[in-house]
C-alpha positions as protocol buffer text, in pm:
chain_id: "A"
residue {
  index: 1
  type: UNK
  ca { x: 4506 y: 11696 z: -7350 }
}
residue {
  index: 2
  type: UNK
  ca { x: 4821 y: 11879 z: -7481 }
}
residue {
  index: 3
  type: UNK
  ca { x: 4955 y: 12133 z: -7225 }
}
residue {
  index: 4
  type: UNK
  ca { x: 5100 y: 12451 z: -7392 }
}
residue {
  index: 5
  type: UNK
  ca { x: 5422 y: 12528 z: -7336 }
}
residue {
  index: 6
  type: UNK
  ca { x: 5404 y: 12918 z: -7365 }
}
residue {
  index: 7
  type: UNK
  ca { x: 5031 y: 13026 z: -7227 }
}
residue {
  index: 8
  type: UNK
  ca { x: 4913 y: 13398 z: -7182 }
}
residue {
  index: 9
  type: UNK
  ca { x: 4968 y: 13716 z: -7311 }
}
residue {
  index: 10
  type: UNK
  ca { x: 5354 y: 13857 z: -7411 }
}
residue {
  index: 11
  type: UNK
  ca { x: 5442 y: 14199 z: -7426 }
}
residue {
  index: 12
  type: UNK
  ca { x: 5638 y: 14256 z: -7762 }
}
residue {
  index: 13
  type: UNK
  ca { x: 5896 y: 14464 z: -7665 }
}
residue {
  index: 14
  type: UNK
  ca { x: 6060 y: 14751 z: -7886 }
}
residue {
  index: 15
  type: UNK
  ca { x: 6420 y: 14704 z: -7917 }
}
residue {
  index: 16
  type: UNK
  ca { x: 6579 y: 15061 z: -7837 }
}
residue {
  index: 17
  type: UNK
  ca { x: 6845 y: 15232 z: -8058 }
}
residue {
  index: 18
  type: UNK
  ca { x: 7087 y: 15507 z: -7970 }
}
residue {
  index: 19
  type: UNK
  ca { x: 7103 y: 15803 z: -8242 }
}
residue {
  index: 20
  type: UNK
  ca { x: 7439 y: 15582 z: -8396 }
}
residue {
  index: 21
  type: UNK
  ca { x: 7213 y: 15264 z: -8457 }
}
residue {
  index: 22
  type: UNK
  ca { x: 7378 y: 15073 z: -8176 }
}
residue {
  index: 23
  type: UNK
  ca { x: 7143 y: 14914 z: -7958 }
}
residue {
  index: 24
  type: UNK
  ca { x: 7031 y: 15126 z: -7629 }
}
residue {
  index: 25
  type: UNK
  ca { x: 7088 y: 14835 z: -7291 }
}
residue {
  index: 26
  type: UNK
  ca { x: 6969 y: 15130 z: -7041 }
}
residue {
  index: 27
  type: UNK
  ca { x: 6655 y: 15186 z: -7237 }
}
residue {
  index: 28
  type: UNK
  ca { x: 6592 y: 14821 z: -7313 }
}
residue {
  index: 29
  type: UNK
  ca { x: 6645 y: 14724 z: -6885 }
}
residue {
  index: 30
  type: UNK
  ca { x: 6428 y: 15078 z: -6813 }
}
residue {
  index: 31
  type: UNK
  ca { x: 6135 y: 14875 z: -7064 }
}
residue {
  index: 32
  type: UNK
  ca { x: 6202 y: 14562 z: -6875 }
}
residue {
  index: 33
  type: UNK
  ca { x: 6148 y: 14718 z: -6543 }
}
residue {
  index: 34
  type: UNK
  ca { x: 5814 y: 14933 z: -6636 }
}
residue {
  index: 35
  type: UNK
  ca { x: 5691 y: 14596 z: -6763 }
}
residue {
  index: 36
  type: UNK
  ca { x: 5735 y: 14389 z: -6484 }
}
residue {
  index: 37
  type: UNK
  ca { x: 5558 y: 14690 z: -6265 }
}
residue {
  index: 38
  type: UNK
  ca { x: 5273 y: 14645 z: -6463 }
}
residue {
  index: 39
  type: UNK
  ca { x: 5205 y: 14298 z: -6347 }
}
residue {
  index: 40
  type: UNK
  ca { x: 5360 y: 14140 z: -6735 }
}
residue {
  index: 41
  type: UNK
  ca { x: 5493 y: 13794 z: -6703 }
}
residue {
  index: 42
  type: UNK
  ca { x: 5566 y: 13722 z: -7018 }
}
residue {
  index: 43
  type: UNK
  ca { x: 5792 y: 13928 z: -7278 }
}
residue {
  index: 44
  type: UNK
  ca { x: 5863 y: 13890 z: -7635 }
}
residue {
  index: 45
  type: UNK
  ca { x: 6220 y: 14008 z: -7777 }
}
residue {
  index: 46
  type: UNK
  ca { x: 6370 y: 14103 z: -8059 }
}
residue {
  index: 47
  type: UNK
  ca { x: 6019 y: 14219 z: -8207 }
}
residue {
  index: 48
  type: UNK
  ca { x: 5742 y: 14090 z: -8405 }
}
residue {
  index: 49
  type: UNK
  ca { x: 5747 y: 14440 z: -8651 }
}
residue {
  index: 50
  type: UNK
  ca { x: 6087 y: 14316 z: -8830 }
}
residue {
  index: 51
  type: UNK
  ca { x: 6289 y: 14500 z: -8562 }
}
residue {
  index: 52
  type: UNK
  ca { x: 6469 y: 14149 z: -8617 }
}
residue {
  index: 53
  type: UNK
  ca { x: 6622 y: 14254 z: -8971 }
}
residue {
  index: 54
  type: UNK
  ca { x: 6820 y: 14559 z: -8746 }
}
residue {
  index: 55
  type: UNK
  ca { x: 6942 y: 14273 z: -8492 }
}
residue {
  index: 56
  type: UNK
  ca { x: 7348 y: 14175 z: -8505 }
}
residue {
  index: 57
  type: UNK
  ca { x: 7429 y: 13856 z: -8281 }
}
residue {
  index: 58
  type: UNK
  ca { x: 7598 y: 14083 z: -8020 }
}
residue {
  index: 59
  type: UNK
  ca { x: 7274 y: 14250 z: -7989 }
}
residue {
  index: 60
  type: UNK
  ca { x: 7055 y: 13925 z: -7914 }
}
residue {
  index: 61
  type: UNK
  ca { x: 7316 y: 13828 z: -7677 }
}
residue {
  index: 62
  type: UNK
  ca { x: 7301 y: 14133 z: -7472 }
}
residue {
  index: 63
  type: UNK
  ca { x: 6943 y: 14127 z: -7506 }
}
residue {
  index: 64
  type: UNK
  ca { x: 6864 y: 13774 z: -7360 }
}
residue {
  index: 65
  type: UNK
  ca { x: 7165 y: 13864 z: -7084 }
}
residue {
  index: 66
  type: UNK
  ca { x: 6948 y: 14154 z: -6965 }
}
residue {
  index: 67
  type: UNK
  ca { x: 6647 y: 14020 z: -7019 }
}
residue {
  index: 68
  type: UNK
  ca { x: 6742 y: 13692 z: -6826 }
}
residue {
  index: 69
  type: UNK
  ca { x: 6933 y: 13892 z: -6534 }
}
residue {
  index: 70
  type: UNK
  ca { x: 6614 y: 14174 z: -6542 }
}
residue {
  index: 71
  type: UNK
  ca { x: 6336 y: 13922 z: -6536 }
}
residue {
  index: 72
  type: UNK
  ca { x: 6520 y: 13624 z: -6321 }
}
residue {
  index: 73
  type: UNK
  ca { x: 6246 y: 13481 z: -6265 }
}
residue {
  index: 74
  type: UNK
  ca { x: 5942 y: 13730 z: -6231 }
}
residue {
  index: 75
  type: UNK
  ca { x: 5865 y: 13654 z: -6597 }
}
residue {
  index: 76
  type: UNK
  ca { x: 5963 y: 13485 z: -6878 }
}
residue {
  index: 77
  type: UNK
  ca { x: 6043 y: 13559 z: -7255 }
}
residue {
  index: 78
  type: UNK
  ca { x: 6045 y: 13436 z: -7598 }
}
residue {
  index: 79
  type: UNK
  ca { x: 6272 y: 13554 z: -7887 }
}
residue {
  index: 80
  type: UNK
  ca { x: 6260 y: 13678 z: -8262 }
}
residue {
  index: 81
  type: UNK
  ca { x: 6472 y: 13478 z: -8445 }
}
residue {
  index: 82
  type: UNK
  ca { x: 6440 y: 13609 z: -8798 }
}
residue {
  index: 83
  type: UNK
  ca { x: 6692 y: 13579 z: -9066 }
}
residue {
  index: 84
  type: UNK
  ca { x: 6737 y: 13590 z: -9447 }
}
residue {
  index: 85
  type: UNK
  ca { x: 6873 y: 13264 z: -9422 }
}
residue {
  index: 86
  type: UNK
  ca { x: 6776 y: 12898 z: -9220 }
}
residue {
  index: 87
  type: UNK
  ca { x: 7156 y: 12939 z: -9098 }
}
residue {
  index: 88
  type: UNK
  ca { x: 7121 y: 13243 z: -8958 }
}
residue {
  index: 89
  type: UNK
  ca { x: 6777 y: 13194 z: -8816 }
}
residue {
  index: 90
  type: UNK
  ca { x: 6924 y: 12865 z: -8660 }
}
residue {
  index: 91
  type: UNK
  ca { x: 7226 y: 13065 z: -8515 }
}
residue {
  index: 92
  type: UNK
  ca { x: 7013 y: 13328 z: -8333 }
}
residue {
  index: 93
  type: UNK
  ca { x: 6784 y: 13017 z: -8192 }
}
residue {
  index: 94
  type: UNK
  ca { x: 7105 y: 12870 z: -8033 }
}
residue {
  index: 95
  type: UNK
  ca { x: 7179 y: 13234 z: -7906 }
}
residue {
  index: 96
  type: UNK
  ca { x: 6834 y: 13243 z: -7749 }
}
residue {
  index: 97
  type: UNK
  ca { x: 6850 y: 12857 z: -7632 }
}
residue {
  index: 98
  type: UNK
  ca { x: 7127 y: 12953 z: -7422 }
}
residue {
  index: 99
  type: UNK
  ca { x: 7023 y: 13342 z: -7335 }
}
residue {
  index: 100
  type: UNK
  ca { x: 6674 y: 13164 z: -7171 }
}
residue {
  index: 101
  type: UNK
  ca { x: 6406 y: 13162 z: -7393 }
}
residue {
  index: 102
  type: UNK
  ca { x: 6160 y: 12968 z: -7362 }
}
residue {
  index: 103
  type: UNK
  ca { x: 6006 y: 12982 z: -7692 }
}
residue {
  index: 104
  type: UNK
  ca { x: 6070 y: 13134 z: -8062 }
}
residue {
  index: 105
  type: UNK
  ca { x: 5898 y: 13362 z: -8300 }
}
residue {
  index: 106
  type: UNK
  ca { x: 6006 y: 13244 z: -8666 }
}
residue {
  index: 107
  type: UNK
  ca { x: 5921 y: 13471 z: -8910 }
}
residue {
  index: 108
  type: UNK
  ca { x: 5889 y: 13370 z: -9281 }
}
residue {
  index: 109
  type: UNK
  ca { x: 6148 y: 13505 z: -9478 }
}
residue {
  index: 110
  type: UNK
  ca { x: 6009 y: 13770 z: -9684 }
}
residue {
  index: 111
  type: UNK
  ca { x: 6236 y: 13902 z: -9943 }
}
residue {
  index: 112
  type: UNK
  ca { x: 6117 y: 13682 z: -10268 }
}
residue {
  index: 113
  type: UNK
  ca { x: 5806 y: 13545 z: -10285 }
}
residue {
  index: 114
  type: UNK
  ca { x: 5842 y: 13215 z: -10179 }
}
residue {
  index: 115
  type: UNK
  ca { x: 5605 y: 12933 z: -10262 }
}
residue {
  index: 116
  type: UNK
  ca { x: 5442 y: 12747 z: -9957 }
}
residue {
  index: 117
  type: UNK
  ca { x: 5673 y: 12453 z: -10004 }
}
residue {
  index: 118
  type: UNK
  ca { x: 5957 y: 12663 z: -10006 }
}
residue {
  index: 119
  type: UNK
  ca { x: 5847 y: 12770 z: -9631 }
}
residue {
  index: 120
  type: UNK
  ca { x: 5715 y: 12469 z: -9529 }
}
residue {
  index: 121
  type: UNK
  ca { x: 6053 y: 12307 z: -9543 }
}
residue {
  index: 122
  type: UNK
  ca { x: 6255 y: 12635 z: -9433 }
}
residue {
  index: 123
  type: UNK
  ca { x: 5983 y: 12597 z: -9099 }
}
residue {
  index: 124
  type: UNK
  ca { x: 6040 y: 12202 z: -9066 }
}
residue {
  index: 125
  type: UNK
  ca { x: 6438 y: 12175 z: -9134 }
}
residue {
  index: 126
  type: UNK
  ca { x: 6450 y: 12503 z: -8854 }
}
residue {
  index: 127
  type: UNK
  ca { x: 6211 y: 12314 z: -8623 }
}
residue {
  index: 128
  type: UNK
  ca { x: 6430 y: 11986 z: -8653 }
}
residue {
  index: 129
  type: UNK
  ca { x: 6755 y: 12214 z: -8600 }
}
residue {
  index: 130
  type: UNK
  ca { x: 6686 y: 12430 z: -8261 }
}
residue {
  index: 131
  type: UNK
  ca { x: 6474 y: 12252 z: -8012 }
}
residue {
  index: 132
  type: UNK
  ca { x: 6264 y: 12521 z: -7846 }
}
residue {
  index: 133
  type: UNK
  ca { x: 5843 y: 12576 z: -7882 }
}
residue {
  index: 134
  type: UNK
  ca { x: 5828 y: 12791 z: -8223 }
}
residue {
  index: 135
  type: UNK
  ca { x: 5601 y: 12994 z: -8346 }
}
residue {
  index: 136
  type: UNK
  ca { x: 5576 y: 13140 z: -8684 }
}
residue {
  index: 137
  type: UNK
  ca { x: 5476 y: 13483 z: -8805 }
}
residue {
  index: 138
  type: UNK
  ca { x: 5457 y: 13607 z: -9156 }
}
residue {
  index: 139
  type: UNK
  ca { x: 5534 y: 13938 z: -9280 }
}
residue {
  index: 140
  type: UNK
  ca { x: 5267 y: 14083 z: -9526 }
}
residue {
  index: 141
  type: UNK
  ca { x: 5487 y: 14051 z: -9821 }
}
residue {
  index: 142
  type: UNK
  ca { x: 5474 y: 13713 z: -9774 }
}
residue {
  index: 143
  type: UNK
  ca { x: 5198 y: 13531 z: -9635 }
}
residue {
  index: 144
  type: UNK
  ca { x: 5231 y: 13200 z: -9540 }
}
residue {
  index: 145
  type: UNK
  ca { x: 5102 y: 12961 z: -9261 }
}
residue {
  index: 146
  type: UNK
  ca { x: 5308 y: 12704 z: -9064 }
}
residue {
  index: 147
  type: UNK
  ca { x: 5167 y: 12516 z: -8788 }
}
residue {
  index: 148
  type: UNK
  ca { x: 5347 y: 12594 z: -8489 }
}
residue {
  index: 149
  type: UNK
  ca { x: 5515 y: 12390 z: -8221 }
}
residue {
  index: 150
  type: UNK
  ca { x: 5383 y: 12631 z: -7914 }
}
């Protein structure tokens, strides 16, 4: 039998913005901390509803340092790692890698309609690349289906 290596439910998390765009830490630690007192042990970042396009690297890395000094323990989390490109994508994995995650959500990329090919080897050169548990997601524009590594 294959044990998962990310079980249970995550709580996707929205990533809060000041009025300027920047990216809100108080808010984001204040979510954290009304999670955890709801008995959540698992926490997805970065979002799931394309927050990810809105994401600069010093965001993620404040992020995962708040989630990782927040949760220490209690819970753990996976990351968004969306990007228009497989470099970028590959750069936010290593951010996450070393920020704690313990998985990835991949989204597709969703600009163009790409053919299933197209994402089948954007998914398998990403996978071969950043060595965490992935899991993709699609966006509607796009749909696609990847087998994931969770």
């Amino acid at each position: 039998m294959v044990e998962k290596l990310v079980n249970g439910v995550y709580a996707a998390l929205l990533t809060p913005r000041l009025e300027n765009g920047k990216f809100n830490e108080k808010v984001f630690r204040n979510q954290l901390e009304f999670l955890l007192s709801k008995g959540i042990k698992g926490i997805a970042l970065n979002g799931a509803t394309s927050e990810f396009t809105g994401t600069t690297p010093d965001d993620l890395k404040a992020m995962l340092a708040i989630a990782k000094e927040t949760l220490a323990g209690r819970a753990e989390y996976i990351c968004c790692v969306g990007s228009a490109t497989l470099h970028g994508a590959v750069a936010y994995g290593e951010l996450a890698i070393s920020g704690g995650a313990k998985g990835l959500l991949l989204p597709m990329p969703c600009f163009f309609p790409y053919a299933q090919g197209d994402l089948n080897e954007f998914c398998t050169e990403f996978a071969k690349q950043v060595p965490l548990p992935i899991c993709s997601i699609t966006c509607r524009s796009s749909p696609a289906v990847w087998k994931s590594r969770l």
